[in-house]
N, C-alpha and C positions, 0 to 999 in steps of 0.2 A: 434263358433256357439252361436247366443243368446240364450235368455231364449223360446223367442213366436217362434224360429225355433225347439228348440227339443220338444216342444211340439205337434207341429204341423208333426212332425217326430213319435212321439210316438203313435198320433193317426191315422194314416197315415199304423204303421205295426199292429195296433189293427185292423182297420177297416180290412187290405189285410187277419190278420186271421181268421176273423168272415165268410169273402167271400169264403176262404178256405174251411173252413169245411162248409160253404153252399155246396158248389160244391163235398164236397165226399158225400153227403147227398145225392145228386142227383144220386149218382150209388151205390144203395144196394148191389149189389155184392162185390165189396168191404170194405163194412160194415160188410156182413156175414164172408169174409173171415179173418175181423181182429179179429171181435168175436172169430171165429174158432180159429184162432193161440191164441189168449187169455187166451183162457179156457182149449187151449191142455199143458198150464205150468201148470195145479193145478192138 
């Protein structure tokens, strides 16, 4: 693999994560519920 493929790879799993946590942004409930599990370790 050259150099301008794993780049172009690297930015490729940046961008899918950014889309990622758009999309759990999009469902609060799952937001509150990681909060809740978060906060139920301390």
């Amino acid at each position: 693999m050259n150099r301008a493929a794993a780049r172009a790879l690297a930015w490729a799993a940046v961008a899918l994560g950014l889309l990622a946590t758009l999309a759990l942004y999009q469902r609060p409930d799952f937001l509150v519920s990681l909060a809740d599990q978060l906060w139920s370790c301390f």
